[in-house]
C-alpha positions in Angstrom: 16.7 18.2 -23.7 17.2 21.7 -25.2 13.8 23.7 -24.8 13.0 26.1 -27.9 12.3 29.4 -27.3 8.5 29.3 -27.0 8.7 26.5 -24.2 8.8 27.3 -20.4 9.3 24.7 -17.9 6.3 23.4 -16.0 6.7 24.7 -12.3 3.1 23.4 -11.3 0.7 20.6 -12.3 -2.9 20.5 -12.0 -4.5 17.7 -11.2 -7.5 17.4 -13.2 -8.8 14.9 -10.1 -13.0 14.4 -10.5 -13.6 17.2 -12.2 -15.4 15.3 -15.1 -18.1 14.3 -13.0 -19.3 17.8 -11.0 -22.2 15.7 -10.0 -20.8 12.9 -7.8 -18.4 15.7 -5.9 -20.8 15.7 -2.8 -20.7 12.0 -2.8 -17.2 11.8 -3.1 -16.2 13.8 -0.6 -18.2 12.3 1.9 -16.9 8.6 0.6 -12.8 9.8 0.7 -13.8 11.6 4.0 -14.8 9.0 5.4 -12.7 6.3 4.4 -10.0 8.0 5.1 -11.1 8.7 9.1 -11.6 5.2 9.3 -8.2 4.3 7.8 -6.6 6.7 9.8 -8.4 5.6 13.6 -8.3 2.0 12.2 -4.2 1.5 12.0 -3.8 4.1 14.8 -5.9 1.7 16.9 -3.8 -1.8 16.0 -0.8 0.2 16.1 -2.0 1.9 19.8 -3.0 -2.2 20.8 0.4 -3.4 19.6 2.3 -1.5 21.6 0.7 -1.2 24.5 -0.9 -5.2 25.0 1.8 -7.6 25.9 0.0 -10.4 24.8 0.1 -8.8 21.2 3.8 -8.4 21.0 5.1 -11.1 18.7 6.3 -11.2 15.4 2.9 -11.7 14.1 1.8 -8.3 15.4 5.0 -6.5 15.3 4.9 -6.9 11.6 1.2 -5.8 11.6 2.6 -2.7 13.6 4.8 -2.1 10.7 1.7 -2.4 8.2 -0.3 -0.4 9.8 2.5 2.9 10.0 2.8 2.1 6.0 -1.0 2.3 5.2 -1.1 5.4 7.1 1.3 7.2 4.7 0.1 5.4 1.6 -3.6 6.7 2.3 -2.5 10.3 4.2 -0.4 10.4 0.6 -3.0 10.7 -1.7 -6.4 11.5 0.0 -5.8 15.4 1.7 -5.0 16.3 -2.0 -7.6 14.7 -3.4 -9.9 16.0 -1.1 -8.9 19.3 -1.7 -9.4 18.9 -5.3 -13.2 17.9 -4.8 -13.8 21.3 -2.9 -11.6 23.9 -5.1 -12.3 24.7 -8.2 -9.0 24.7 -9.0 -6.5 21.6 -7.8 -2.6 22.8 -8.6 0.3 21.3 -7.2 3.9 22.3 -7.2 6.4 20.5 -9.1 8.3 19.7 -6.0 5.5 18.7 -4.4 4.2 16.2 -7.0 7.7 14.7 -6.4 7.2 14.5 -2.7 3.6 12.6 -2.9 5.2 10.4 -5.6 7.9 9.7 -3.6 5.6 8.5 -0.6 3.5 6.7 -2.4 6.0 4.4 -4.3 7.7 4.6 -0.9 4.7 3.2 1.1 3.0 0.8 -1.2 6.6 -1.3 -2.1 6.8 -1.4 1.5 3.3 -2.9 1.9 4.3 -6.0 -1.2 7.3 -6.9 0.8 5.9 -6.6 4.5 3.2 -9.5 3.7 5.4 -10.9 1.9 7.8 -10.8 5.2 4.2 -12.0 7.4 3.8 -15.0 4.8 7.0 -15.9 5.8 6.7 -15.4 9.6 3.4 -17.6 9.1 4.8 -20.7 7.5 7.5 -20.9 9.9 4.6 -20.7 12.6 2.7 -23.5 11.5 5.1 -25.0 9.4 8.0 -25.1 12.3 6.5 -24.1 15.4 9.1 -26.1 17.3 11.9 -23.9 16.0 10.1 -20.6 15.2 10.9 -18.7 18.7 14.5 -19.4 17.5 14.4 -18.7 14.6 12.1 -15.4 14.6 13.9 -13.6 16.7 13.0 -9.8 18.3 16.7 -8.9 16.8 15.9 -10.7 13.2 12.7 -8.9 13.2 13.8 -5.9 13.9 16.5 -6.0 11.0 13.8 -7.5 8.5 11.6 -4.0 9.3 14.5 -1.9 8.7 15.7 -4.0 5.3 11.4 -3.4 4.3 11.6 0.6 5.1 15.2 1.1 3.8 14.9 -0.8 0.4 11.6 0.5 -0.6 12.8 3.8 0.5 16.1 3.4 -2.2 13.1 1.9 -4.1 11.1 5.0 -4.1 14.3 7.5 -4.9 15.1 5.5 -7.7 11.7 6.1 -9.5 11.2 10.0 -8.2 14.6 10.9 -9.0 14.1 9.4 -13.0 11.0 11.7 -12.7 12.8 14.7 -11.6 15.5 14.2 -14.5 12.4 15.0 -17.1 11.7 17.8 -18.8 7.9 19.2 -18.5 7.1 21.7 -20.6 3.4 21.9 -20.9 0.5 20.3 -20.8 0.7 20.6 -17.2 -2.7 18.5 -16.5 -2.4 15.6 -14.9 -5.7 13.3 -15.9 -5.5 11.6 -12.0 -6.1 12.9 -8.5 -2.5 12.2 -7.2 0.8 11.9 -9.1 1.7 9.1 -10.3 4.2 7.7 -12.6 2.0 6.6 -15.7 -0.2 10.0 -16.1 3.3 11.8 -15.2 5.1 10.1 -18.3 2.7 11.1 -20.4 3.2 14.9 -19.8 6.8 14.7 -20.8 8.2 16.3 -23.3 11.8 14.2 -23.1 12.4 11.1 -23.9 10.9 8.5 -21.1 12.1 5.1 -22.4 14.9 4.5 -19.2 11.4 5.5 -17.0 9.3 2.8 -19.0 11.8 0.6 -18.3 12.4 1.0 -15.3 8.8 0.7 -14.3 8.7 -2.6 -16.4 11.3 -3.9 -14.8 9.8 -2.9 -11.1 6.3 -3.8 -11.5 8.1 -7.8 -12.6 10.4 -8.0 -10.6 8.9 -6.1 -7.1 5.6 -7.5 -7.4 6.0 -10.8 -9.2 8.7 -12.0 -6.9 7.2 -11.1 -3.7 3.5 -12.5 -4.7 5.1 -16.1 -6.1 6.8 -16.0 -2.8 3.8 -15.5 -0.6 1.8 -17.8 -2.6 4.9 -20.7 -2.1 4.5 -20.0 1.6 0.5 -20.5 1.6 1.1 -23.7 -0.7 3.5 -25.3 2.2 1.4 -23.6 4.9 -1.8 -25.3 3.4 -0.4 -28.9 2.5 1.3 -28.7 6.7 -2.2 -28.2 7.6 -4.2 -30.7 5.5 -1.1 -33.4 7.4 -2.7 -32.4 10.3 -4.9 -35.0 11.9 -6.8 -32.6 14.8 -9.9 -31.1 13.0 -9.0 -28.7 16.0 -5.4 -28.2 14.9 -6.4 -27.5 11.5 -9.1 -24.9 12.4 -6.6 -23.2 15.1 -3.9 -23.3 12.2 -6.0 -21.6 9.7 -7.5 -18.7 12.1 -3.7 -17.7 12.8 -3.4 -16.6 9.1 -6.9 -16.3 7.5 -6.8 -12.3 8.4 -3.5 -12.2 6.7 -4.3 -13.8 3.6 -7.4 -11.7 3.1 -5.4 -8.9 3.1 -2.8 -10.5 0.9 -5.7 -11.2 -1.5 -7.5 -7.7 -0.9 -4.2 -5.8 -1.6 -2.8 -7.8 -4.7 -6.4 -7.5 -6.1 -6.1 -3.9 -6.7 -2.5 -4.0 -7.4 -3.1 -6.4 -10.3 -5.9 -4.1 -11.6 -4.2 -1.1 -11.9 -1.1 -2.7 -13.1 -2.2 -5.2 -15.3 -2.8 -3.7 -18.4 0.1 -2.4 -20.6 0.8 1.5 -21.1 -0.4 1.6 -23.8 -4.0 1.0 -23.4 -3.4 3.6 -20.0 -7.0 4.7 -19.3 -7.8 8.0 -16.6 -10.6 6.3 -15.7 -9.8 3.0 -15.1 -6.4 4.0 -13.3 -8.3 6.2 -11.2 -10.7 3.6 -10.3 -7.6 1.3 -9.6 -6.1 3.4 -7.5 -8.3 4.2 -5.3 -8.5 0.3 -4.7 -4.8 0.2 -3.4 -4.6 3.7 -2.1 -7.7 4.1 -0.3 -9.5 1.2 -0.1 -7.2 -1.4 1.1 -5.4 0.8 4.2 -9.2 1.6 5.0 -9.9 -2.9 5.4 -6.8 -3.8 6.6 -7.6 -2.8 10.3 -11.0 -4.0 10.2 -10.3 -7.7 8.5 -7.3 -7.9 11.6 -9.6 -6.5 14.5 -13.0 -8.7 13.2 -11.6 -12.1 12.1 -8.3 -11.9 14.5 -9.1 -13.4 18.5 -6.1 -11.6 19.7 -7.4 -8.6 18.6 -10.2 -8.5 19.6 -9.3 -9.5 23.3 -6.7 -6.2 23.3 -9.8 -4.0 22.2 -11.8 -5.3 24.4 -8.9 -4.5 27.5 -8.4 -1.2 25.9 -12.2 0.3 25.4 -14.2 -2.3 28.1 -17.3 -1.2 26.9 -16.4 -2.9 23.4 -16.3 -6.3 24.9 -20.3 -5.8 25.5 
């Protein structure tokens, strides 16, 4: 697109973050703070228990490994920024570096829709197939399942940011949300972003409606195997081996579905920021705790690590 005369690219974007509500900024900043230390020592610990316990290294937990890393970027890809926007008065952020956090966070939650969709998998075989799972989920299919999850969403990721970077941005330059992201970016362009819309249309149906009718087809075998089962002890040791994962499942598709379901039209700051916090923030921030609280394992490994937990 040719700019006129009077036009100047946009080298920076602000993000126009909380700034509507100069009242709540105390509170927010000690709720992203804080979320975000415990999201942070959270996955560090089950990643930390992971690799050091040997009772903890499965498929099960190597996936959870896997989970854990990708929560860490998600969250450490949106909250610094945002926390930095609470305390300036001013939140700017290059043009390149919008790109970068976009990039990361596409990059990161992608990853997270196909890993439980992966840990669905790896629990239907379990209960569905025990007497063939060792076979079958292998350390060497494991570890090319991990790389096909980081190196997909990664070619995932590029796709969207580099459709981004083809844009032209000529001013505004506010972005109404505290992190870039592709919906409040569109709207600041000042070229044509049908391909994008598209594109994003195409993802959000395709990326997260296949993966979650998926995982649900694994629950709905992994249920009816254990209502078969005649053991009330079976059942009950069946359940407890993915009851932490399918909270997560449900936590993490919860806030996808709300900040995705509504078309672009109807795109509201609020509600989108609101949204994402639930993906970005929240969800990275439970995931540890619904694994360490509901998971025996676990709780075992935490308790060899740190002996004065067990108490």
């Amino acid at each position: 697109m040719m700019l006129s005369p009077n036009q100047t690219m946009v080298t920076e974007f602000v993000l126009e973050g909380f700034s509507e509500h100069p009242g709540l900024q105390l509170l927010l900043i000690g709720c992203f703070l804080s979320l975000y230390t415990m999201a942070l020592l959270g996955n560090i610990v089950i990643i930390v228990l992971v690799t050091s316990s040997t009772g903890l290294h499965s498929p099960m937990y190597f996936f959870l490994c896997n989970l854990a890393t990708m929560d860490i970027v998600c969250t450490s890809s949106v909250l610094p920024k945002g926390l930095v926007g609470l305390i300036s008065e001013k939140n700017t952020i290059s043009f390149k570096g919008c790109m970068t956090q976009l990039f990361f966070l596409v990059w990161s939650t992608s990853s997270e829709l196909l890993l439980l969709t992966v840990m669905a998998y790896d629990r239907y075989m379990a209960i569905c197939h025990p007497l063939h799972y060792n076979s079958r989920i292998s350390p060497h299919l494991c570890g090319a399942l991990a790389i096909g999850v980081w190196s997909t969403c990664a070619l995932h990721a590029s796709v969207h940011t580099g459709l981004m970077t083809r844009l032209s941005f000529c001013g505004p330059k506010v972005i109404a949300h505290f992190f870039c992201e592709i919906p409040p970016l569109l709207l600041l362009s000042c070229s044509s972003t049908h391909i994008n819309s598209v594109m994003t249309l195409v993802s959000d149906a395709t990326y997260a409606g296949i993966n979650f009718i998926l995982t649900l087809l694994s629950y709905g075998c992994i249920i009816a195997s254990i209502l078969r089962m005649r053991s009330t002890e079976g059942k009950r040791k069946a359940f407890s081996t993915c009851s932490s994962h399918l909270i997560v499942v449900c936590v993490f598709y919860s806030s996808v579905f709300c900040a995705y379901i509504s078309p672009a039209s109807s795109y509201s700051p609020e509600r989108s920021k609101v949204s994402s916090v639930l993906y970005s923030v929240l969800s990275p921030t439970l995931n540890p705790l619904i694994y360490t609280l509901r998971n025996k394992d676990v709780k075992l490994a935490l308790g060899r690590l740190l002996p004065s937990s067990s108490h």
